[in-house]
MIROMAR-389351 format. One record per residue: residue in one letter; x, y, z of N, C-alpha, C, CB in turn. Coordinates in steps of 0.05 Angstrom, whole numbers, plus 5000, padded with zeros to 4 digits. Each point is the difference from the previous one (the first is absolute). Glycine has a CB too. Example, Ala and Ser with C-alpha at 12.3 -4.5 7.8 and 13.67 -1.06 7.14 Angstrom:
REM MIROMAR-389351
A526448865156498250245000501850245000496249775025S503150444961501650245001498550225014502449874957
//
This chain:
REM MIROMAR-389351
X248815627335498750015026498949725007498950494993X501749395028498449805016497549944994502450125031X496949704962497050035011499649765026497950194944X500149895072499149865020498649814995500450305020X499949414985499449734995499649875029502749994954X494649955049498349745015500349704988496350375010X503549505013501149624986497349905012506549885007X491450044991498549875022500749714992496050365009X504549445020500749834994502949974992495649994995X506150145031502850024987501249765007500550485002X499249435018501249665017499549814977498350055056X500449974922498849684975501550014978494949985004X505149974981502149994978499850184977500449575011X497950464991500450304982500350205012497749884970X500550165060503050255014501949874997498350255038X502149614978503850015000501149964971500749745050X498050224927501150024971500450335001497249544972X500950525037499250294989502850255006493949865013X505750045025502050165011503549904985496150055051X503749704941502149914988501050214974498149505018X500250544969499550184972500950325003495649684990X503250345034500450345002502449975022494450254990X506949555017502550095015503349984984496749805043X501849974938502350014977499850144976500849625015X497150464970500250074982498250305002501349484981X497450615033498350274994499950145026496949814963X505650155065500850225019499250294993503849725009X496850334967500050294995497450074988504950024993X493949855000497250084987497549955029501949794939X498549985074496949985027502650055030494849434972X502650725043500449845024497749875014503450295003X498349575017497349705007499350345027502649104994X494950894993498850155015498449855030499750284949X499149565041497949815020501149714994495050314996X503649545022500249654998497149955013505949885009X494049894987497649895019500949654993495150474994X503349425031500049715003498749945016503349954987X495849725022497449965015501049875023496749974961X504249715028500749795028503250125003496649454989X504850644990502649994998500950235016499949774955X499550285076501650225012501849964998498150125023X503149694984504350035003500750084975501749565031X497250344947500950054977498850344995500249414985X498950675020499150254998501550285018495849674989X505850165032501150105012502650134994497449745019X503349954965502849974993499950314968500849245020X496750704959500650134976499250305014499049584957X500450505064498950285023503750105005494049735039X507250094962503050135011501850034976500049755046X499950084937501950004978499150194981501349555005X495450544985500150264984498950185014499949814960X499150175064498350325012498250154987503650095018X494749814971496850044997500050315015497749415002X500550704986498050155018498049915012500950264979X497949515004497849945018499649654988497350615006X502349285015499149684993497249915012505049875000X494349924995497649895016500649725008496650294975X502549635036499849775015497049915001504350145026X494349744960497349985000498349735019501150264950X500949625055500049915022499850075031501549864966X496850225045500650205021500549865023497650334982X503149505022500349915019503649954997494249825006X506650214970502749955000500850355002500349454967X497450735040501350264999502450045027495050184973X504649875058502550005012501949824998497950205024X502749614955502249914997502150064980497349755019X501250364960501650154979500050265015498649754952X500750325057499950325015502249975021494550124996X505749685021503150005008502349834991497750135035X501749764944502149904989501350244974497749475015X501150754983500550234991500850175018497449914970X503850065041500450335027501650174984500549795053X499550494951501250194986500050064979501649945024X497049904951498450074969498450235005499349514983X502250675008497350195002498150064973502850245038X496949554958496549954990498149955006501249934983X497650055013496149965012498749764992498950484993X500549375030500249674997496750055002505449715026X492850164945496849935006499249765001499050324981X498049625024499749725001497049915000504449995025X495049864963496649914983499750064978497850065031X500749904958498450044973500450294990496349655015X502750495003500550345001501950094993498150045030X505249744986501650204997501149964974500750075047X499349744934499950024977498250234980501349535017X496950454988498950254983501250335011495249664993X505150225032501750335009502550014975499549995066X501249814939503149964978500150074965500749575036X497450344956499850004974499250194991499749665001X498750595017498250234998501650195004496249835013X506550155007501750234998501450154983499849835026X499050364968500850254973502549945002496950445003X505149565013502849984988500749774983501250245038X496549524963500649784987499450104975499349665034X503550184950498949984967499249744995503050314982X498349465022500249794988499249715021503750314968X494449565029499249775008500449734996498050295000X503549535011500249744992497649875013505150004996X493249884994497449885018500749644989495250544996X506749365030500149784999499349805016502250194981X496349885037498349925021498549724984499350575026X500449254991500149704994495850034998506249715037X493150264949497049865000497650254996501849585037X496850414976497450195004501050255020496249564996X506350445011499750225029501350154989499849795045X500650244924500650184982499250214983501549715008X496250104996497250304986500150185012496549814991X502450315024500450305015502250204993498449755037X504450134972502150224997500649934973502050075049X497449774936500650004968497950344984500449275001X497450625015497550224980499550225022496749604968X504950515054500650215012501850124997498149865021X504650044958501650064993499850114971501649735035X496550154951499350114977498650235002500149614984X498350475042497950144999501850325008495749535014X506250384991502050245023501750094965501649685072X498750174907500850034973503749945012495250434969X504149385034503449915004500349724974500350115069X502649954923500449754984500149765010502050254979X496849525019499749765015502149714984494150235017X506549764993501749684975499849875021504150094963X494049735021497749805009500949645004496650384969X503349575051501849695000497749825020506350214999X490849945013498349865005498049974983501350085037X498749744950498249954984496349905013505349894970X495350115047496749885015498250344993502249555060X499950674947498250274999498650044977502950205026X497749704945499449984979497549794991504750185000X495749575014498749805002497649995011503649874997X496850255032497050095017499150235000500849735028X501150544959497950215000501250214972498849985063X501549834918500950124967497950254994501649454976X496250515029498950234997500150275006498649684997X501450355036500750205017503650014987495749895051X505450024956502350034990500950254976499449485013X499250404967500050114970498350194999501049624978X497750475040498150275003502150185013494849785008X506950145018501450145011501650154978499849705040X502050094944502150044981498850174980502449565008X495350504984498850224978499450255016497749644968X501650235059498750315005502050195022494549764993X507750074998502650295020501849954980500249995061X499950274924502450044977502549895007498150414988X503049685026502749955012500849685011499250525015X499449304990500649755007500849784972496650135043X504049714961500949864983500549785015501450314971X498249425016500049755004502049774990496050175005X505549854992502149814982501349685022501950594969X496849235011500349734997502849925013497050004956X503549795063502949865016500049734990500050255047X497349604954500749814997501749934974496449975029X503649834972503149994976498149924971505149735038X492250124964498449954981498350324990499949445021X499550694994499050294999501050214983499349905040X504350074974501050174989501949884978499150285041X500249544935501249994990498149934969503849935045X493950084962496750134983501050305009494949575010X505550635006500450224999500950064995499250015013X502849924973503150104988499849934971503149925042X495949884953499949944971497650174983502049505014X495950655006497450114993501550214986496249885038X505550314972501750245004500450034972502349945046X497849834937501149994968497249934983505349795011X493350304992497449924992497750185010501949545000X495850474969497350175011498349745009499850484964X498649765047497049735009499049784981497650385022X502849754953498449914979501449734983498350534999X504049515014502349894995499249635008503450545010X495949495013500549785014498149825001502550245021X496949544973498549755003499249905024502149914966X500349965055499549825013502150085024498149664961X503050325060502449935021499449685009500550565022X502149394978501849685011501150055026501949844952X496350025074501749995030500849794991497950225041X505349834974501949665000499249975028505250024966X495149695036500149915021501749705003495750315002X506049665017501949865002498049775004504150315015X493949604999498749804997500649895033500449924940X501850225074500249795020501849845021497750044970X502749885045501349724998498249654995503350345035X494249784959498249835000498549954963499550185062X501649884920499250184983499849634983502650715006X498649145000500449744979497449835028507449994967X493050065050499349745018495749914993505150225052X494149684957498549904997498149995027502849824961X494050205029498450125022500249765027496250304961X505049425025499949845039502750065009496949504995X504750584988502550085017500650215012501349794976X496150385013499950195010499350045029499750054958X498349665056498950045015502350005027495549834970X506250055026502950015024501550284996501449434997X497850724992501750305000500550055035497050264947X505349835059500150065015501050415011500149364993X499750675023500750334987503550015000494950325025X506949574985502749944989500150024972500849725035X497150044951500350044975499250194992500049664995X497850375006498950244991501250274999496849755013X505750315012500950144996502550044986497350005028X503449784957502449974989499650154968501249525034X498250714955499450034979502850014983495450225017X504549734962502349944974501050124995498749814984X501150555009501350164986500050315028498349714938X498950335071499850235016501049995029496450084971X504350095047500250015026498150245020504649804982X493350125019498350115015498450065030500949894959X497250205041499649995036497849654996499550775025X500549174995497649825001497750034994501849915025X496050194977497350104978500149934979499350345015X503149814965499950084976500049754987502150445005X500749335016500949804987498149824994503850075016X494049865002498049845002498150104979500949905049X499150344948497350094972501749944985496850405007X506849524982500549904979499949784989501650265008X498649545016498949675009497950004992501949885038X495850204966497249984995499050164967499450005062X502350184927499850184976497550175008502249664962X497850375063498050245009500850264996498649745032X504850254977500650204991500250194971501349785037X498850014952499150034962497350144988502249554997X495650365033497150054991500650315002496749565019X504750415015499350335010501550224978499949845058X502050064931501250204976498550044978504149885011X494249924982497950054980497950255009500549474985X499250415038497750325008501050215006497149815018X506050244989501750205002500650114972501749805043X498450054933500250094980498450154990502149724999X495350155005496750004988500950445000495149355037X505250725000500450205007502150174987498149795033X503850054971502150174985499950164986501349765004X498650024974499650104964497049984985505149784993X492750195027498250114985499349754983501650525003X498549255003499249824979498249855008503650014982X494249855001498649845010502449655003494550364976X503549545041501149745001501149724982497450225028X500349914954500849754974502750154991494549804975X505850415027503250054987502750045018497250254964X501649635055501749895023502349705004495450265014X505649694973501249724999501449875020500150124962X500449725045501949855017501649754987496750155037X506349894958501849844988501349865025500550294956X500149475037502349845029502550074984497349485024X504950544989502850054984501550015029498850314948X502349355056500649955017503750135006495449604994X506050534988501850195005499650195018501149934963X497350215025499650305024502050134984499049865059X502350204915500950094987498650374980501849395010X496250394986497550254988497750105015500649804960X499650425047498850155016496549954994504750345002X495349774978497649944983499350114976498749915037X499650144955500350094969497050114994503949624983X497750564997495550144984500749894977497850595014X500849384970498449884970498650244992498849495011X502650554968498650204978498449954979503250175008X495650064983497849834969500849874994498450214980X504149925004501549884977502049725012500250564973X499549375039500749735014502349995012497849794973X504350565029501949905009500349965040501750214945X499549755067500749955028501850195007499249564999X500550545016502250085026500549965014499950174998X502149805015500749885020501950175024499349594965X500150365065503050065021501249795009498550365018X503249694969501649755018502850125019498849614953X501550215071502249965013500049795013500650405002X501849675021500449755021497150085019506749935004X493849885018496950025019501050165019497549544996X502850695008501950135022497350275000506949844988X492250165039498250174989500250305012497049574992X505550435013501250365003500050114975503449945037X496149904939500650174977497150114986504849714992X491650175017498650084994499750165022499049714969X502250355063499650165017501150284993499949625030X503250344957501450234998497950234978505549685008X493050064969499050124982498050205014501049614966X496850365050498250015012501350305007498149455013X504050585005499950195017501850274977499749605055X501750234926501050194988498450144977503749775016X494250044975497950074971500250325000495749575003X504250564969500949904982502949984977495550085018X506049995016502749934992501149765010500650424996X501849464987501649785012502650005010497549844974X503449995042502650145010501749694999498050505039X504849574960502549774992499549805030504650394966X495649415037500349895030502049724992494450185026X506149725007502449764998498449715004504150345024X493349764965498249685009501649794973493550235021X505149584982501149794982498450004974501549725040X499550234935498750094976500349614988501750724991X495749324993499649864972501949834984497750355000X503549465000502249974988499149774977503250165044X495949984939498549854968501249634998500850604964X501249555032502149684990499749785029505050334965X493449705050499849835019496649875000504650285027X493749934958498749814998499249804975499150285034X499949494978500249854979496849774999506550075004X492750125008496649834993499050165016500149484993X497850594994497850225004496349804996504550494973X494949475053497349874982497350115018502849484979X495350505006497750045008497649874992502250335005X495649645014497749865006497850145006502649715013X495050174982497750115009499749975026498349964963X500050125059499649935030497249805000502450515019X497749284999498049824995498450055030502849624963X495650495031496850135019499549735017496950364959X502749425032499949865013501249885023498450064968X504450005029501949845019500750275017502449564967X496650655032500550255001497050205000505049844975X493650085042497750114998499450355006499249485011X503050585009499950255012500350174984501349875034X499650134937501350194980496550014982507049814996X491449955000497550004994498550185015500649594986X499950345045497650195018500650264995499449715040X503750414959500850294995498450014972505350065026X493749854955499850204973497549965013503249974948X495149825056497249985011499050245014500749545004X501350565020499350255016500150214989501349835031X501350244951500150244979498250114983503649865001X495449884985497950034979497450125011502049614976X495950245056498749975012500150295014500349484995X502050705008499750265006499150035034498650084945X501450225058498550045032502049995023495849754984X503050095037502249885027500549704991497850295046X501949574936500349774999503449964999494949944978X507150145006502950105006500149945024500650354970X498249885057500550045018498749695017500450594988X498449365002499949675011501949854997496349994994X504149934986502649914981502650025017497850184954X502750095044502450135018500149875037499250544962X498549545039500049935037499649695004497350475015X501249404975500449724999502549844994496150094991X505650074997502549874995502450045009498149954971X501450305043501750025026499449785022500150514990X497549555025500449835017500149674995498250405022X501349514954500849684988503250005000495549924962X505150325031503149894996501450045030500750174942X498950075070501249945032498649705019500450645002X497949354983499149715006502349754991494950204992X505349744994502149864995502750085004497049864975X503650355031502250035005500649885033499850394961X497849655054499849955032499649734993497850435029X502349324952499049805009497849954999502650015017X495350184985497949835001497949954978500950145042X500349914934497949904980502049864970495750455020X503349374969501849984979500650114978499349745015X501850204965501350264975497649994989505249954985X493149855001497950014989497050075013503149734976X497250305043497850165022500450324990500649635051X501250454945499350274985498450074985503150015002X497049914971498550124976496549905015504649924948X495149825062497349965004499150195032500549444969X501250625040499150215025498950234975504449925050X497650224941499350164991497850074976503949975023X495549704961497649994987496650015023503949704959X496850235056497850025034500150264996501249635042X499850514968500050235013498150234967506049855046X495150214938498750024978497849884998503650064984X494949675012498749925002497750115018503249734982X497350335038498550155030499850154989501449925040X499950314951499250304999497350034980505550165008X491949954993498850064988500550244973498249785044X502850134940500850134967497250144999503549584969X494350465025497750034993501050275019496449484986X503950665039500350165017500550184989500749775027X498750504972500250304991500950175023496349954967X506950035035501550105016501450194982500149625033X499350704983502450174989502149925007498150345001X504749694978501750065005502350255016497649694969X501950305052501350165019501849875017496350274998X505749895009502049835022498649855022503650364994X494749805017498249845022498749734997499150435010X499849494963499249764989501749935001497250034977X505049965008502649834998501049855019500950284975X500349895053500549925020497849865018503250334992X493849765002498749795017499749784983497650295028X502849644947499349744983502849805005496850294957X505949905050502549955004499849775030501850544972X496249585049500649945024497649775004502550505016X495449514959497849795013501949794974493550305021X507249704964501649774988501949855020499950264958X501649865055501849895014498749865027503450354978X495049745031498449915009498449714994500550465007X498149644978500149634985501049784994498850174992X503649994991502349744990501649965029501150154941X498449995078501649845027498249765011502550475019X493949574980499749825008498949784981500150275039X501049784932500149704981503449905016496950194935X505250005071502549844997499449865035504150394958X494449685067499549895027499149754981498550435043X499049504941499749744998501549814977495850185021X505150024966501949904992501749755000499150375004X501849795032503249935020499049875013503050355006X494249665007498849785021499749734994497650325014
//
């Protein structure tokens, strides 16, 4: 039997990985029940005709009568805002959740989808980052939900856990490719431009992601995604450079041995895992081919040339909304530089400001409502460090 599958975020690359996955290899097991997307109407239009959803969103609403007549005769039910995502993720006929929605505008239908006890395979990592707590309350307190790891570093600590007790395990190893910036040096750094920046070495990604790989922010935010994950404190949190992208990443056991996932960087194959857990199925992606590689190396990450991966354990450790500072400050630094108007290394120190500002000492419950207002007075700030910034 089918089950019914939501994509949020189907127009970015892990929808369209996703829908890629279930059109070639698991037809018979999902149907794309829902879609959603934000700026991307045409493109939303276009994946509205080719699989016929029951229901999509457009959270953009202002792009709503344009996907609404660039759909004529779909008879599905076209939504649009914030809302109509949680309408989406909440519908009983839904089983299965892709929550790939780019940044902070992922919390909500991530932990409304948990709350509805739908399976979620998780590819926004900010929801983890700014509201790990609520999150992991959701995930205990509705039997039926389940959360399983996309990213390719996530799920490949997830897969190797599978062979192993708690008691078992020591430590987890995030790889991290390091970059295209991973050798250069902090004044060369200062001419980054986002061309470069977007040119990463091994991955093909949306813009966001690529820039938290440039900066190894994105490294931090998997540390606090992990923290969540698997239940670990931070010191047993690691971060390795392993400029292949070969090894997924690895746990450390007492007894000293390693595990490891390895493949190519194709990341339909930690998606397929995701949606299929806890079975696996044969596919025509491209596999591993041993005898080709021929140097495997790895490095520590240097905090200094690379500060943003420091501020991530700093925020993790430090607990609360501070994350959620962390998180919102580095969104708008990096669409900052992406527009031009700030440089590569104006990041990490925006985002040490913005942290800096927030009063830590503060005895804020953790509730979605905190979150989102700590979410919206951050961004708020770090826009007007990046106005003087740019002036």
């Amino acid at each position: 039997m089918q089950k019914n599958l939501v994509i949020l975020g189907a127009t970015g690359s892990i929808g369209q990985q996703t829908l890629d996955v279930v059109t070639r290899v698991l037809a018979a097991d999902f149907r794309v029940y829902g879609l959603s997307a934000h700026n991307r109407g045409d493109r939303l239009a276009e994946l509205i005709r080719k699989h016929s959803p029951r229901k999509a969103v457009v959270t953009n609403s202002e792009q709503y009568e344009e996907v609404l007549a660039a759909t004529a005769g779909w008879e599905g039910e076209l939504l649009s805002g914030p809302d109509g995502l949680l309408e989406l993720v909440t519908d009983p006929a839904v089983d299965v959740v892709v929550s790939a929605v780019v940044g902070a505008a992922g919390i909500q239908p991530t932990l409304a989808a948990l709350q509805a006890g739908k399976k979620v395979a998780l590819a926004n990592k900010e929801s983890l980052v700014a509201a790990g707590e609520l999150i992991m309350a959701a995930l205990k307190g509705e039997s039926s939900a389940e959360l399983i790891p996309v990213d390719s570093e996530h799920s490949a600590i997830f897969q190797c856990l599978q062979a192993v007790t708690e008691t078992d395990l020591k430590q987890v190893h995030l790889t991290a490719s390091g970059g295209p910036f991973a050798r250069w040096t902090v004044e060369e750094m200062k001419t980054v431009t986002p061309e470069a920046a977007l040119a990463h070495p091994t991955w093909r990604m949306g813009g966001k992601i690529t820039i938290d790989s440039a900066t190894l922010m994105n490294k931090g935010l998997e540390v606090i995604e992990a923290h969540w994950l698997f239940g670990l404190p931070y010191d047993r949190i690691k971060v390795v450079i392993h400029p292949q992208s070969i090894i997924h990443s690895l746990i450390e056991l007492v007894d000293g041995s390693l595990l490891a996932q390895l493949g190519p960087a194709d990341m339909r194959l930690p998606i397929q895992y995701a949606l299929t857990y806890p079975e696996r199925k044969a596919n025509p992606f491209s596999r591993l081919d041993l005898y080709q590689l021929s140097d495997l190396q790895f490095y520590p990450p240097d905090f200094k040339r690379f500060p943003c991966l420091e501020l991530a354990y700093a925020a993790g450790k430090a607990g609360g909304v501070l994350p959620t500072v962390l998180n919102a400050a580095n969104e708008e630094a990096v669409y900052a530089f992406l527009g031009r108007r700030i440089g590569f290394l104006a990041i990490p120190r925006l985002i040490e400001r913005a942290m800096n500002a927030y009063e830590r000492g503060s005895s804020q419950s953790l509730d979605l409502d905190t979150i989102l207002a700590v979410d919206a007075w951050t961004r708020r700030l770090t826009r007007q460090f990046i106005a003087r910034e740019s002036g």
